[in-house]
C-alpha positions as CSV (number, residue, x, y, z in Angstrom):
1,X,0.0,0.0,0.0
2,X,1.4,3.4,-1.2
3,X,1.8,6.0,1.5
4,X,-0.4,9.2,1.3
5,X,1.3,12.7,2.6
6,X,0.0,15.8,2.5
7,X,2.0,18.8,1.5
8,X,1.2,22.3,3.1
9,X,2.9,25.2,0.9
10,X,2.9,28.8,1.7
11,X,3.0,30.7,-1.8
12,X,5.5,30.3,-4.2
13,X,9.3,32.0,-4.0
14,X,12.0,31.8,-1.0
15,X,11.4,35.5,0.0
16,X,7.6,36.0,0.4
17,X,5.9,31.9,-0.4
18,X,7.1,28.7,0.0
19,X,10.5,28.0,-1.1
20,X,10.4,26.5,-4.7
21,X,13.8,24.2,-4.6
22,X,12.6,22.5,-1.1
23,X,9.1,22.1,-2.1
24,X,10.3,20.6,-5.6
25,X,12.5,18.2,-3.8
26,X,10.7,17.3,-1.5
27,X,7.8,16.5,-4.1
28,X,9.8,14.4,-5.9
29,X,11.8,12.2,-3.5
30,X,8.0,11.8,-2.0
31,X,7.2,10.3,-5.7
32,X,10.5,8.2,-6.3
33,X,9.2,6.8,-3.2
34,X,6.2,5.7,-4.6
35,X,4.3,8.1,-2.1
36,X,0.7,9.3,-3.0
37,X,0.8,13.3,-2.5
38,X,-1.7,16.3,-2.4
39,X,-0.8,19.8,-1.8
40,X,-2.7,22.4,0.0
41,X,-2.4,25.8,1.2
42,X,-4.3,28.2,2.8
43,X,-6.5,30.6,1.0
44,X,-5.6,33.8,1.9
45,X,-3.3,37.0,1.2
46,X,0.2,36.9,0.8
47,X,1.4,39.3,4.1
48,X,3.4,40.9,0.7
49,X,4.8,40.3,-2.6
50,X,8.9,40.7,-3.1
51,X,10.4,41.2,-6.2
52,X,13.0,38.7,-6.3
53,X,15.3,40.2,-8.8
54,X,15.4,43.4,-6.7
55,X,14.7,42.3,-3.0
56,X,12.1,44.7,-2.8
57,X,8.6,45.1,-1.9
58,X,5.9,45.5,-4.3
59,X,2.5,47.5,-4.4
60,X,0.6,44.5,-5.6
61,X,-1.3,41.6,-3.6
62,X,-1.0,38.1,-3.9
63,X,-3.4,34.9,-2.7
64,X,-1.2,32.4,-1.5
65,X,-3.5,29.7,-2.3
66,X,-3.2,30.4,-6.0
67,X,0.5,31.2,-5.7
68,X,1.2,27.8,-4.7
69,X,-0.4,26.5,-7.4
70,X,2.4,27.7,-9.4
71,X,4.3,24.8,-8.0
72,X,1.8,22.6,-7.2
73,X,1.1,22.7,-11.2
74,X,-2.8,23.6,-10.1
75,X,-3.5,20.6,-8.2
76,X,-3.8,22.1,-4.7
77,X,-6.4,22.3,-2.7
78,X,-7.5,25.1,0.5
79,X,-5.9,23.8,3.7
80,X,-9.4,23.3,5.1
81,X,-10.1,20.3,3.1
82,X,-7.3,18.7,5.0
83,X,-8.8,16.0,6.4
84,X,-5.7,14.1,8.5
85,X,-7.7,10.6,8.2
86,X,-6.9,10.4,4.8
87,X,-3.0,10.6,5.2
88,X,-0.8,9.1,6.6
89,X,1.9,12.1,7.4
90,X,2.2,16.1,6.8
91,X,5.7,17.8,5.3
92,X,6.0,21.6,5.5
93,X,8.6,23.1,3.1
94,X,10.0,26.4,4.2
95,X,10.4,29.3,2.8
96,X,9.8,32.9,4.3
97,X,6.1,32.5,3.3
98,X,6.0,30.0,6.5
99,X,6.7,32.7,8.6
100,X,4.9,35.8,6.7
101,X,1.7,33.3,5.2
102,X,1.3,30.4,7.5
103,X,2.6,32.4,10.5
104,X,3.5,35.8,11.7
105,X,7.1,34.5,12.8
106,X,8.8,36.7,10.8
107,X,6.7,39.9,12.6
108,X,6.6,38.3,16.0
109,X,9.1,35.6,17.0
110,X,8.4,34.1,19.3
111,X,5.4,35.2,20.3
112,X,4.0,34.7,17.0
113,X,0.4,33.0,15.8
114,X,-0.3,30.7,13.3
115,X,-2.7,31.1,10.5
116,X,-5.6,28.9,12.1
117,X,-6.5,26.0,9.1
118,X,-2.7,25.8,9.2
119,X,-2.4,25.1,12.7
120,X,-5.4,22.7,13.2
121,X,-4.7,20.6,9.9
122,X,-0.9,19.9,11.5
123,X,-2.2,19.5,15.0
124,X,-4.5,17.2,13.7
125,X,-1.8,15.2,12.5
126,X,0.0,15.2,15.9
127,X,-3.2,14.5,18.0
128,X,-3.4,11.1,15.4
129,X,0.4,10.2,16.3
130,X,0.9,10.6,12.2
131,X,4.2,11.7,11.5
132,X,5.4,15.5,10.6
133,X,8.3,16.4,8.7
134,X,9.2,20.6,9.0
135,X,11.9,22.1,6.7
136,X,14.2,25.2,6.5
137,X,12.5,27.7,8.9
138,X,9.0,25.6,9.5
139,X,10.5,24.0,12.3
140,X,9.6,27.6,13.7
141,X,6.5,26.5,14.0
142,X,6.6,23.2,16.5
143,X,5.7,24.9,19.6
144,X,2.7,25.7,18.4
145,X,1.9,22.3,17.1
146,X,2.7,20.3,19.4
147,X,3.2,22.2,22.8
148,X,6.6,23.1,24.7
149,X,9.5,20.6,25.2
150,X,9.0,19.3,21.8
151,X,12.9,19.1,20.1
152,X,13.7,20.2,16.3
153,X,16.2,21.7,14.4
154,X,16.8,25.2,12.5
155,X,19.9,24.4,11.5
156,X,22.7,26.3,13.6
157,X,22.0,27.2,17.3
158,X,23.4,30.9,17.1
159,X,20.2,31.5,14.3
160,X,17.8,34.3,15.9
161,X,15.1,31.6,14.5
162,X,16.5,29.2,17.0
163,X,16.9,31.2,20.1
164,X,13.2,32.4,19.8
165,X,12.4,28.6,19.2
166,X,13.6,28.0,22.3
167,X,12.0,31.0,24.1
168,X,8.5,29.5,23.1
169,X,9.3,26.5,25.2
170,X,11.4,24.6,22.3
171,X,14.2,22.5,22.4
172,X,16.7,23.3,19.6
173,X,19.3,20.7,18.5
174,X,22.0,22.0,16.0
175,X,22.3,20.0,12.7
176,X,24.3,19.6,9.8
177,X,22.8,20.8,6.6
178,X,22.8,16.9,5.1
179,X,20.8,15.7,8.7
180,X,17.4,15.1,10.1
181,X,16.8,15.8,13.9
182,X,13.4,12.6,14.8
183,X,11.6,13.8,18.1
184,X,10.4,10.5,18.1
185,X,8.1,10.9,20.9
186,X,6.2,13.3,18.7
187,X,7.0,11.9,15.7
188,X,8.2,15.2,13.7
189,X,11.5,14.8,11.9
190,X,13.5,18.6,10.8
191,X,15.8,19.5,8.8
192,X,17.9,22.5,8.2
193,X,17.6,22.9,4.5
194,X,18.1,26.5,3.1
195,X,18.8,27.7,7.2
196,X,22.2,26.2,5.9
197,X,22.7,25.0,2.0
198,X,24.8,26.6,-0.2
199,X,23.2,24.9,-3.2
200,X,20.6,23.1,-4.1
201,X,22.5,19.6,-3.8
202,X,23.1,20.4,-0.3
203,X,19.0,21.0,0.6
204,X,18.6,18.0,-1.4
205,X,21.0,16.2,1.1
206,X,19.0,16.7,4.1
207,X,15.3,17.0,2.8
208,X,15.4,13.2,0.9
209,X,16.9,12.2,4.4
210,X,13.5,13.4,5.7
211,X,11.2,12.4,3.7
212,X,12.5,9.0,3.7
213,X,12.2,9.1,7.8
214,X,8.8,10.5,7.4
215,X,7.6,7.8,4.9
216,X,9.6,5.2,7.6
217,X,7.2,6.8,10.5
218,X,3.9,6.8,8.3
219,X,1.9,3.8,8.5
220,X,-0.4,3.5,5.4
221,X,-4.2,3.4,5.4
């Protein structure tokens, strides 16, 4: 029986959606895997839209749901049709969006909210004991999911990310960019990603590593 993951992305580009290498990695290692996939997003505005030739803002307004689409190559569905009984685990690419779209982390640190489907679609998952896999700067988001005490990685310890990570009530475990970090009592698996990689081979290194573990964890329907 084929594994079934669900896939929450948060636009589309590193600066203001989900990040496109990590989510297209992690889509395909998920299908070389022989994984069944569907991505979702939540149906909402972008918090802004970045030029990403220039780094700067611009005055226009995205949705993030139909961003993500970009990647998703239009099959994605709104985040409230996530329905954790029919999957067997959750990934969360990174990307700034997950902390400007499916968070205000990158406003509020550590005492930052997340978007509400979001948050119960991936505390769904944790209330079932399904497995989680959080990438790049998602990690950011584990206090919120599944309480304090819970242990993940953002890469190095002396990130900002990781010191407000653990002022939520997280525990922070440095890793090496080609490394997962399992809190197997909670069943999420991290990896640093783009907090570290200096190319695209070296997200690849640590986010096939995951979704392997995460496929490992998932026991199918």
């Amino acid at each position: 029986m084929s594994k079934k993951v669900a896939v929450i992305l948060s636009g589309c580009g590193v600066y203001d959606g989900a990040e496109i290498h990590e989510s297209v990695i992690t889509l395909l290692r998920l299908d070389q895997r022989g994984a069944q996939v569907q991505c979702f997003a939540p149906n909402v505005a972008q918090m802004h839209v970045i030029n990403h030739l220039t780094g700067e803002e611009m005055a226009e307004s995205r949705n993030v749901l139909i961003e993500a689409a970009r990647i998703a190559r239009g099959n994605v569905e709104d985040v409230r049709e996530l329905h954790v009984e029919h999957f067997d685990a959750l990934i969360l690419p990174g990307g700034f969006g997950v902390a400007k779209n499916l968070s205000d982390f990158a406003l509020q640190g550590a005492d930052c909210t997340v978007q509400a489907d979001v948050l119960a679609a991936a505390q769904a998952f944790a209330k079932a004991g399904k497995p989680i896999g959080l990438i790049c700067i998602a990690p950011a988001l584990a206090v919120k999911i599944f309480g304090a005490g819970v242990t993940c990685t953002l890469g190095s310890a002396e990130d900002p990310a990781a010191e407000a990570l653990q002022a939520m009530g997280g525990s922070h475990q440095a890793c090496a960019v080609e490394d997962i970090v399992e809190d197997s009592a909670h069943k999420l698996v991290s990896t640093p990603a783009y907090m570290l990689a200096q190319s695209i081979a070296e997200a690849a290194s640590g986010i096939n590593k995951l979704v392997d573990r995460v496929l490992e964890l998932a026991h199918p329907h």
